[in-house]
Biopython code that builds the backbone (N, CA, C, O; Angstrom):
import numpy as np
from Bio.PDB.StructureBuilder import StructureBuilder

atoms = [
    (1, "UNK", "N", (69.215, 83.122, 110.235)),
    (1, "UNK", "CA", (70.149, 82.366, 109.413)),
    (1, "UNK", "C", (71.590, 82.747, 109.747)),
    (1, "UNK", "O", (71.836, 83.940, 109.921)),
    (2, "UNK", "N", (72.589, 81.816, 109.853)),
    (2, "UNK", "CA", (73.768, 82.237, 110.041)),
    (2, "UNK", "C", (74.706, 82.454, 108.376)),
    (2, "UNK", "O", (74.361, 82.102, 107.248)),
    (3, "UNK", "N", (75.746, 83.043, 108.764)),
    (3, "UNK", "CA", (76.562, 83.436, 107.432)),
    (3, "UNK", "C", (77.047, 81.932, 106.777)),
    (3, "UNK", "O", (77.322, 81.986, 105.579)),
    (4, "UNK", "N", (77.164, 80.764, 107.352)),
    (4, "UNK", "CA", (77.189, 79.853, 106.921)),
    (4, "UNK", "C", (76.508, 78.723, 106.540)),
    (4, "UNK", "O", (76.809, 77.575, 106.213)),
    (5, "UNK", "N", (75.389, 79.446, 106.688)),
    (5, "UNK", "CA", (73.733, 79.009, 105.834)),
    (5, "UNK", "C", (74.257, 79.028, 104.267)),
    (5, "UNK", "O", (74.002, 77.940, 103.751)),
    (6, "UNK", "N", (74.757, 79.720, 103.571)),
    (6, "UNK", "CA", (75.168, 79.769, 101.795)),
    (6, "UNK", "C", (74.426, 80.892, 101.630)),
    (6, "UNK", "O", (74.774, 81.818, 100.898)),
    (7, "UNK", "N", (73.147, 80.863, 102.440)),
    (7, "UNK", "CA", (72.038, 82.154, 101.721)),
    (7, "UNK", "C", (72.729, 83.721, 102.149)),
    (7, "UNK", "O", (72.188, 84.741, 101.724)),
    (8, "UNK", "N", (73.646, 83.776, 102.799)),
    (8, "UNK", "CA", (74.624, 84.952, 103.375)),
    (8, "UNK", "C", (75.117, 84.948, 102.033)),
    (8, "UNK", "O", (74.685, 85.706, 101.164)),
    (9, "UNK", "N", (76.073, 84.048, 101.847)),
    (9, "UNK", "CA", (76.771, 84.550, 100.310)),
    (9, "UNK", "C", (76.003, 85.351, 99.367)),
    (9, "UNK", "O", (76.265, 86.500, 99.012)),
    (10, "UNK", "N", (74.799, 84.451, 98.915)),
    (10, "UNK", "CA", (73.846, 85.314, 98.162)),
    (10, "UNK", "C", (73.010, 86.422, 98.357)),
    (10, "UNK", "O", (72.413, 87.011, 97.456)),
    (11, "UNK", "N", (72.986, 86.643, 99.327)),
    (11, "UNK", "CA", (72.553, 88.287, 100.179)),
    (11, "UNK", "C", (73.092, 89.208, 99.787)),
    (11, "UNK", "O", (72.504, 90.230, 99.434)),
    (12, "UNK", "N", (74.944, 88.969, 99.752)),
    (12, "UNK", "CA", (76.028, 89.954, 100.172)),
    (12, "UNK", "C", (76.488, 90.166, 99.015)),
    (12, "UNK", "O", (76.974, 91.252, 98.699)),
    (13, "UNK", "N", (76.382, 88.983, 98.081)),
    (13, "UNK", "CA", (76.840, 89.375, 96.534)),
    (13, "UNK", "C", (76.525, 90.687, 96.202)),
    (13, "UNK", "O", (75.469, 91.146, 96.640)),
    (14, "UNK", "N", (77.101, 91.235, 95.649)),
    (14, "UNK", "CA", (77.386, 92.494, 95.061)),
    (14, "UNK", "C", (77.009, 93.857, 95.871)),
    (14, "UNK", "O", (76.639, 94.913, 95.357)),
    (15, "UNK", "N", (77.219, 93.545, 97.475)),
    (15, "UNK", "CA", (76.612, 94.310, 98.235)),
    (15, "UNK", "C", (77.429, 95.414, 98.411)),
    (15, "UNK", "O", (76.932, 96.497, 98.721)),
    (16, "UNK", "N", (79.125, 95.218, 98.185)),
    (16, "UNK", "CA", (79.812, 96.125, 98.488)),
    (16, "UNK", "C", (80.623, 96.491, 97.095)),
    (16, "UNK", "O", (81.129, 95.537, 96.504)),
    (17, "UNK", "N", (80.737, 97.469, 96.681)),
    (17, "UNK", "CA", (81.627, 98.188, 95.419)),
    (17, "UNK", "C", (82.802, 98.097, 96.384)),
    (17, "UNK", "O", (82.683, 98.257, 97.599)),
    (18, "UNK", "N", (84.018, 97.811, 95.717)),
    (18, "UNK", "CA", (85.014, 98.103, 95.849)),
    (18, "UNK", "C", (86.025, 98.789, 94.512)),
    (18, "UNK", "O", (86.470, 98.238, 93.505)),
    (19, "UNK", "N", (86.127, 99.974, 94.924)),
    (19, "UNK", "CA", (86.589, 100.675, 93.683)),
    (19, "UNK", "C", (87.587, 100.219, 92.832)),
    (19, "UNK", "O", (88.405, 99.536, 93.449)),
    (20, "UNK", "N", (87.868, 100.357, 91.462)),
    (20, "UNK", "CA", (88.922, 100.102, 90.566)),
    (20, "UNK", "C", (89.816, 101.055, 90.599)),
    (20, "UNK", "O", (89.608, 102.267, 90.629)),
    (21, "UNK", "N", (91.096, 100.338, 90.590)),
    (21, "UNK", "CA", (92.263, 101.450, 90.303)),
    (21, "UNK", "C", (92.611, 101.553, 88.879)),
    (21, "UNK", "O", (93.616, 102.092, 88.413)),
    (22, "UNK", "N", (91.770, 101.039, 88.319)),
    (22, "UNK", "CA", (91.857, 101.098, 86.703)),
    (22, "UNK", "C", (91.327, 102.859, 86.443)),
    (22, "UNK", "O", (90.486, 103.523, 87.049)),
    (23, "UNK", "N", (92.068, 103.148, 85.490)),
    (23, "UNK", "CA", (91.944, 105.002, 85.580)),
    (23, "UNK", "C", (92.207, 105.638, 86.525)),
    (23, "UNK", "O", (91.905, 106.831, 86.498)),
    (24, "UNK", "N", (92.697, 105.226, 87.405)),
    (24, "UNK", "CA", (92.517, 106.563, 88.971)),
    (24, "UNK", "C", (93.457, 107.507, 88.222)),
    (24, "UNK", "O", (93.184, 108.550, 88.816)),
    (25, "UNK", "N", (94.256, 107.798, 87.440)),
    (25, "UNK", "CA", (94.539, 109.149, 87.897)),
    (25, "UNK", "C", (93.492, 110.023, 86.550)),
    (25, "UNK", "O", (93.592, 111.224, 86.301)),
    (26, "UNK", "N", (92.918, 109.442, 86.125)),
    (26, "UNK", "CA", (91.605, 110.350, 85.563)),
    (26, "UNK", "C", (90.010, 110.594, 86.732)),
    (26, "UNK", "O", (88.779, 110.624, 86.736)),
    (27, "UNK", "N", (90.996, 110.691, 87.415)),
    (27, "UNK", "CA", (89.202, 110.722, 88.855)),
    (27, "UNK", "C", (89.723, 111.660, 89.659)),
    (27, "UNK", "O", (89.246, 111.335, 90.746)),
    (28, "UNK", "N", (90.456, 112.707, 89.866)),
    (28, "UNK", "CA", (90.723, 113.456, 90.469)),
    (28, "UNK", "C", (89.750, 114.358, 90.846)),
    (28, "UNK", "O", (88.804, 114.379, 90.058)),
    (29, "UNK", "N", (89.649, 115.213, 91.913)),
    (29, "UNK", "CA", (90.436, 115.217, 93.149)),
    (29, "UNK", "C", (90.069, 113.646, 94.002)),
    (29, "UNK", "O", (89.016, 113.012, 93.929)),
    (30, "UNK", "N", (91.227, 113.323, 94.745)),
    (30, "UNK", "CA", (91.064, 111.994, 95.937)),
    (30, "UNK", "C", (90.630, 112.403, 97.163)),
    (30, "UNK", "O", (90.706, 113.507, 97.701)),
    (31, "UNK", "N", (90.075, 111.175, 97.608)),
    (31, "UNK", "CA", (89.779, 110.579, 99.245)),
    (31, "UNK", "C", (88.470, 111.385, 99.057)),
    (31, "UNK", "O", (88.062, 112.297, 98.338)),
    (32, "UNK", "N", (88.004, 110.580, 100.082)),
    (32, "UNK", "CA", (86.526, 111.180, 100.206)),
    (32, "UNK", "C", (85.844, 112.370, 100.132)),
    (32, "UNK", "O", (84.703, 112.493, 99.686)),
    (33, "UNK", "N", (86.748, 113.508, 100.698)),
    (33, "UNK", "CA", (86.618, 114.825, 100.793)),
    (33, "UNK", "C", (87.056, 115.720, 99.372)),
    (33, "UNK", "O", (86.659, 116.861, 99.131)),
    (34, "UNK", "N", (87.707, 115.140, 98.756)),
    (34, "UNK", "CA", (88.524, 115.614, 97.364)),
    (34, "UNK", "C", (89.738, 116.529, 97.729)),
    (34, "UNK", "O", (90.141, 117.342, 96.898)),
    (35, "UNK", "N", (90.349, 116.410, 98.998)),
    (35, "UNK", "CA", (91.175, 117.408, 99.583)),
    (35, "UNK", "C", (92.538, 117.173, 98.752)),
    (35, "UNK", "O", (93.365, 118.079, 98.852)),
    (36, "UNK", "N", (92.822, 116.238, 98.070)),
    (36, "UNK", "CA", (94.230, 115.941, 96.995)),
    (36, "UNK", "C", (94.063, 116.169, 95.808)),
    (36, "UNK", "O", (93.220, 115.567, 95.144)),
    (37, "UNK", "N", (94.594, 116.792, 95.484)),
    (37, "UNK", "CA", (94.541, 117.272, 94.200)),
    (37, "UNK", "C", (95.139, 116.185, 92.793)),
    (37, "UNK", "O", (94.652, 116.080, 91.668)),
    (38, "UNK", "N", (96.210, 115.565, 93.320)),
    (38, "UNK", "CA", (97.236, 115.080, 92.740)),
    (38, "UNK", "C", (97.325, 113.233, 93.278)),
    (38, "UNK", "O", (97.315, 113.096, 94.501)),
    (39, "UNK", "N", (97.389, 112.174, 92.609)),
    (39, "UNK", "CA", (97.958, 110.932, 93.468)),
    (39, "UNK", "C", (99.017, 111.319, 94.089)),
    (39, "UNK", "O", (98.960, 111.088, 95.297)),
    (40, "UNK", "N", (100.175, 111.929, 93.655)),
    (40, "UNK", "CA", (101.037, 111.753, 94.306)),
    (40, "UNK", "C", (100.691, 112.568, 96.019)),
    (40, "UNK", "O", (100.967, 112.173, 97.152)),
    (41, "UNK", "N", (100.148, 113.532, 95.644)),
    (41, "UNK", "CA", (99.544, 114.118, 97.465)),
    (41, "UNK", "C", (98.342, 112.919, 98.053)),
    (41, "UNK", "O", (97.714, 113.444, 98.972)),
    (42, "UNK", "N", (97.927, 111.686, 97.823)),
    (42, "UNK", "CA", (97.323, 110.800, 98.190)),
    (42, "UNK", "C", (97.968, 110.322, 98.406)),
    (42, "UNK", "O", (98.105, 110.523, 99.613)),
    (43, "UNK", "N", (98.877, 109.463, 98.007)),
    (43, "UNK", "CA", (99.972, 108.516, 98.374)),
    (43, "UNK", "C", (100.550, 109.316, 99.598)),
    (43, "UNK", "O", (100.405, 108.851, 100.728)),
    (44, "UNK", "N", (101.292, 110.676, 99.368)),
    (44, "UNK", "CA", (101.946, 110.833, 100.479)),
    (44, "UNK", "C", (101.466, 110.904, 101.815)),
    (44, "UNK", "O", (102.062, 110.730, 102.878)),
    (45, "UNK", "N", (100.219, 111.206, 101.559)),
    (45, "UNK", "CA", (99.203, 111.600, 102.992)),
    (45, "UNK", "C", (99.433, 109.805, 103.202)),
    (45, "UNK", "O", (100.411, 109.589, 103.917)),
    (46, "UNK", "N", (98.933, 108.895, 102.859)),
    (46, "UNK", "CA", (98.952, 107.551, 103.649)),
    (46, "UNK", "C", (100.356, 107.028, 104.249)),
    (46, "UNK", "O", (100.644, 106.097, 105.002)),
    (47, "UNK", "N", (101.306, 108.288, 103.420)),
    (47, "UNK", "CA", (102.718, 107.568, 104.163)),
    (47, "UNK", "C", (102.928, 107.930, 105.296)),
    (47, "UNK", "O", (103.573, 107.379, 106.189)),
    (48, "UNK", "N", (102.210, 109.170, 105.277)),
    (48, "UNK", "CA", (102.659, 110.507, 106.818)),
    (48, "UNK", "C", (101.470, 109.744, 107.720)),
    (48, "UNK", "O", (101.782, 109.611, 108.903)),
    (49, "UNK", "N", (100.545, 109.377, 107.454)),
    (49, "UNK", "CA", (99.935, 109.157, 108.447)),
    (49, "UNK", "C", (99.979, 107.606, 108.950)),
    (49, "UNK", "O", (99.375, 107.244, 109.960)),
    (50, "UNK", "N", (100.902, 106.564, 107.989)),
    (50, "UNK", "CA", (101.869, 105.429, 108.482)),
    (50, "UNK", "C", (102.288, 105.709, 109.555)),
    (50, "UNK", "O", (101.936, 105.250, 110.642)),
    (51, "UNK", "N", (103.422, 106.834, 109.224)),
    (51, "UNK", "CA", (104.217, 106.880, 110.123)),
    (51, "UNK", "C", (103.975, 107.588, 111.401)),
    (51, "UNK", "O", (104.825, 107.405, 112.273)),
    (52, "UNK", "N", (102.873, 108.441, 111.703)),
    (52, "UNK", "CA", (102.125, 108.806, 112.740)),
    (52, "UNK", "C", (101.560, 107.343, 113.933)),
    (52, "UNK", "O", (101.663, 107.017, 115.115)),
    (53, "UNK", "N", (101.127, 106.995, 113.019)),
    (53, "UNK", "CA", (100.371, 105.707, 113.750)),
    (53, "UNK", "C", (101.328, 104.943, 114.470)),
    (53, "UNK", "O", (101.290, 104.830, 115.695)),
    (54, "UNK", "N", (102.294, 104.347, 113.649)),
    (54, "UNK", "CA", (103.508, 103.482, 114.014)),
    (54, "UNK", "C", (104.272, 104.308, 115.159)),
    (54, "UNK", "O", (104.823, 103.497, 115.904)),
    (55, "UNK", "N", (104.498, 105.610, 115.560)),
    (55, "UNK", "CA", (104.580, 106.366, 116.281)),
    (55, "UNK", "C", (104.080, 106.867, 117.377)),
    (55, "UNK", "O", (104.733, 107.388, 118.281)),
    (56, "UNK", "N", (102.651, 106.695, 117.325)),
    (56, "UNK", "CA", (101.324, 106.596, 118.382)),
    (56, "UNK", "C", (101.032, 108.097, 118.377)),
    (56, "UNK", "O", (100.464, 108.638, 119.325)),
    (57, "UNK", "N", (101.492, 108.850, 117.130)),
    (57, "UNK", "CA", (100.979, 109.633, 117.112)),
    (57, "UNK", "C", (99.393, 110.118, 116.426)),
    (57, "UNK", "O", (98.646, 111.080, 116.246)),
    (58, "UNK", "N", (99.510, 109.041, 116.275)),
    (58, "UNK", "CA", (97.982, 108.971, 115.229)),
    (58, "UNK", "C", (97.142, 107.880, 116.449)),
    (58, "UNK", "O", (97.433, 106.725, 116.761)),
    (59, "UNK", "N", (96.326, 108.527, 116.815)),
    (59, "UNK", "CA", (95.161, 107.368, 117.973)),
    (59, "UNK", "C", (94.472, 106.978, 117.055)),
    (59, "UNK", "O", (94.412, 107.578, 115.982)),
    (60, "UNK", "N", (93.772, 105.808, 117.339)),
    (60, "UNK", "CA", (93.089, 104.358, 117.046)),
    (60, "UNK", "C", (93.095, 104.631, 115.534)),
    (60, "UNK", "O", (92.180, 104.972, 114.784)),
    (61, "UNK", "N", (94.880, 104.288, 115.220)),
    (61, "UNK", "CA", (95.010, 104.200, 114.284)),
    (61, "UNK", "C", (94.557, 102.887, 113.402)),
    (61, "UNK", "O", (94.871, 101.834, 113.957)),
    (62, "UNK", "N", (93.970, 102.752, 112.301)),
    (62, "UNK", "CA", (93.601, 101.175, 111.269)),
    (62, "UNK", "C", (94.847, 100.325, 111.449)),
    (62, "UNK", "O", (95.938, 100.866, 111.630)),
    (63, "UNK", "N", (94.722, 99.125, 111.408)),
    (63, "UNK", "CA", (95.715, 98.367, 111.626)),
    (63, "UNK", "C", (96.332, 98.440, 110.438)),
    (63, "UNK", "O", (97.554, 98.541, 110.335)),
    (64, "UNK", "N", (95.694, 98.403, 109.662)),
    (64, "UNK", "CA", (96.746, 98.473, 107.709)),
    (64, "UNK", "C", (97.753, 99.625, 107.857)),
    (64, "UNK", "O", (98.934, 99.401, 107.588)),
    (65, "UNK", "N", (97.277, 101.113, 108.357)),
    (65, "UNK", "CA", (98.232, 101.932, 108.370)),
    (65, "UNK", "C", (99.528, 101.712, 109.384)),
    (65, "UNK", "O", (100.581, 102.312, 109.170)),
    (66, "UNK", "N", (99.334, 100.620, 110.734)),
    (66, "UNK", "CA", (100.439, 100.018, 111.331)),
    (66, "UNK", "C", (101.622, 99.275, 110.864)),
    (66, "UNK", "O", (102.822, 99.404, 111.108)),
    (67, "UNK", "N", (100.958, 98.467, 110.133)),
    (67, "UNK", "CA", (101.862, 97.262, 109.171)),
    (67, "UNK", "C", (102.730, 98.400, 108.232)),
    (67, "UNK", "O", (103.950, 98.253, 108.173)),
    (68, "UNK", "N", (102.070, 99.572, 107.476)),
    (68, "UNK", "CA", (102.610, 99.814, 106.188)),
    (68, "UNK", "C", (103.918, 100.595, 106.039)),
    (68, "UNK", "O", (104.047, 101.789, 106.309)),
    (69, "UNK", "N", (104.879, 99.775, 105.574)),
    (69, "UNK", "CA", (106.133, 100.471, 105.456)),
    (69, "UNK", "C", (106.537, 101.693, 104.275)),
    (69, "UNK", "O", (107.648, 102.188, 104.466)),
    (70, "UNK", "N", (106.097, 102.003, 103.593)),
    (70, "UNK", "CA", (106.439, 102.637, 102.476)),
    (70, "UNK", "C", (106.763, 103.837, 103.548)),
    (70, "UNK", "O", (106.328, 104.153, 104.656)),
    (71, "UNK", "N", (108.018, 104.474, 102.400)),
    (71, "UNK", "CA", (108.475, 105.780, 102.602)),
    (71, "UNK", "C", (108.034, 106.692, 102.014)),
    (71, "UNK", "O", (106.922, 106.465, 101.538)),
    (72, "UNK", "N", (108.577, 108.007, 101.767)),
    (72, "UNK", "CA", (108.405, 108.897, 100.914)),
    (72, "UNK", "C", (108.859, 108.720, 99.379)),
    (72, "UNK", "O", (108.123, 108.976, 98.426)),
    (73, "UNK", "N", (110.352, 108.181, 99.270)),
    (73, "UNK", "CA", (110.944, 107.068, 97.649)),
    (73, "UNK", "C", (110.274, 106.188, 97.602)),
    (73, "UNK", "O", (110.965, 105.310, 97.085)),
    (74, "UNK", "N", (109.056, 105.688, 97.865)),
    (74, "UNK", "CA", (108.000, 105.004, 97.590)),
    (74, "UNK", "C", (107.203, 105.801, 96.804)),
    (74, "UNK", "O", (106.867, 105.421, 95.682)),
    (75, "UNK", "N", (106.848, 106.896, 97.270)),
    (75, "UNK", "CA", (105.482, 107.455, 96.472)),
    (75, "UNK", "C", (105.182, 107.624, 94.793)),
    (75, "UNK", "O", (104.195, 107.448, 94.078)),
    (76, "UNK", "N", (106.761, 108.117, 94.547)),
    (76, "UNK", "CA", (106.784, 107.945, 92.725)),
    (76, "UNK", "C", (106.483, 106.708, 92.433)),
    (76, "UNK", "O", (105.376, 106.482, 91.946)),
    (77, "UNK", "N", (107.506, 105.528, 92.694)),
    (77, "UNK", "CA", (106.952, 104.755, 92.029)),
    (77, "UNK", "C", (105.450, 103.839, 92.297)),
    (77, "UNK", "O", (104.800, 103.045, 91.617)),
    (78, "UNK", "N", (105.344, 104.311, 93.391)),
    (78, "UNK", "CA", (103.752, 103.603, 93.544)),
    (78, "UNK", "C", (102.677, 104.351, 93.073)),
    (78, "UNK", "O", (101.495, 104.021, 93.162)),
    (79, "UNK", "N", (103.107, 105.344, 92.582)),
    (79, "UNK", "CA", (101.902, 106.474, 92.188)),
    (79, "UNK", "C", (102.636, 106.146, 90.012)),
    (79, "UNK", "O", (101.868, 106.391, 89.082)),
    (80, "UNK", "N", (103.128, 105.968, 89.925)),
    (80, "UNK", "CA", (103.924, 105.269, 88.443)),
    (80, "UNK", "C", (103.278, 103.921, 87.907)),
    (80, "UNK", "O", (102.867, 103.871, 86.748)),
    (81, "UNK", "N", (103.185, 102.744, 88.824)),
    (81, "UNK", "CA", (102.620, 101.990, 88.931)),
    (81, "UNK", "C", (100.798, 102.026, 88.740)),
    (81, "UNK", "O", (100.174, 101.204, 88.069)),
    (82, "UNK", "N", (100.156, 103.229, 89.539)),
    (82, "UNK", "CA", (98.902, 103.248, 89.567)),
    (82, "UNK", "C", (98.296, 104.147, 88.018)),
    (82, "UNK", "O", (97.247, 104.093, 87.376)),
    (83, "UNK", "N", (99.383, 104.816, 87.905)),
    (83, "UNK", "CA", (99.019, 105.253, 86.228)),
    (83, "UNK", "C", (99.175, 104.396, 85.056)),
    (83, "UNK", "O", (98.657, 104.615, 83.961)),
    (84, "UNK", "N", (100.026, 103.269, 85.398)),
    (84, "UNK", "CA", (100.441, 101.881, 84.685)),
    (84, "UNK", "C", (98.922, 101.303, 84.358)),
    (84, "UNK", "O", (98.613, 100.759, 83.299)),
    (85, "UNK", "N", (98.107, 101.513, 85.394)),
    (85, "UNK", "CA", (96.629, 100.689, 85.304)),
    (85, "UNK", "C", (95.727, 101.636, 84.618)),
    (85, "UNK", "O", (94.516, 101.438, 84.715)),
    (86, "UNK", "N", (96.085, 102.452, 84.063)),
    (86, "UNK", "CA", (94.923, 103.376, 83.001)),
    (86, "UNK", "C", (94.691, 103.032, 82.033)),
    (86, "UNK", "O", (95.520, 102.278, 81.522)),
    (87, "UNK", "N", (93.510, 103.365, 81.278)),
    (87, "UNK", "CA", (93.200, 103.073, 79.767)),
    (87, "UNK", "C", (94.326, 104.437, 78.908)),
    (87, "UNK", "O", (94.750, 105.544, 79.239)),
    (88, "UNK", "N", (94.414, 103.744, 77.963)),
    (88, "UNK", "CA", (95.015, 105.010, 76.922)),
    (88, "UNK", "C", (93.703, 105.767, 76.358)),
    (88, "UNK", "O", (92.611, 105.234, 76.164)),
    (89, "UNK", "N", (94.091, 107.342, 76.098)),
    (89, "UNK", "CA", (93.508, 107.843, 75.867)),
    (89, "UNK", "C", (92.837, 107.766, 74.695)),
    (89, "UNK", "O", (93.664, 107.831, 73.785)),
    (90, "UNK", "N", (91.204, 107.609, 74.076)),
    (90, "UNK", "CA", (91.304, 107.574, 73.255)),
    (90, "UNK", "C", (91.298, 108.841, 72.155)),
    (90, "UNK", "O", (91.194, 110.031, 72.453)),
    (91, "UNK", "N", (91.449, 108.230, 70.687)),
    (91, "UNK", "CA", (91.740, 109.394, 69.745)),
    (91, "UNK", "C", (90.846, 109.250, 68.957)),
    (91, "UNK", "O", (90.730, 110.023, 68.006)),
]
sb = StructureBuilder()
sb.init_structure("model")
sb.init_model(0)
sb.init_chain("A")
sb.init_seg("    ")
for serial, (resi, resn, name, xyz) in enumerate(atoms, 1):
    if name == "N":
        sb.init_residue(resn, " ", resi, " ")
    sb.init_atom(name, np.array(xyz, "f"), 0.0, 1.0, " ", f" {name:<3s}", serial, name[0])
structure = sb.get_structure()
């Protein structure tokens, strides 16, 4: 069957989790390994290793980390933003 049989759609449904950023900064430690302690040391690791790639210092670097411009005055507020998406605590 090809993927444009329809029966692909219904195969693949719910085949992949893609995580919520709803709560992340109650899921600590980050990245796969748990090597960040903090979002804000997550965020910065994807900026440093932006700018590696874009540099060619990073080999067969992901194309997303090519495109991505953020700086380091990026990281507060994008790590501000990702605590914006939490539940309040309850009481």
């Amino acid at each position: 069957p090809s993927a444009a049989d329809g029966s692909f759609l219904t195969r693949a449904l719910g085949a992949f989790k893609t995580p919520s950023l709803r709560n992340l900064a109650y899921s600590d430690p980050y990245m796969h390994n748990g090597l960040y302690r903090t979002l804000e040391d997550a965020v910065s690791q994807k900026v440093r290793a932006s700018g590696f790639a874009r540099s060619a210092a990073l080999r067969s670097a992901a194309a997303p980390l090519l495109k991505m411009r953020m700086t380091t005055a990026d990281v507060a507020p994008v790590t501000a933003f990702l605590r914006a998406l939490n539940d309040l605590p309850a009481e």
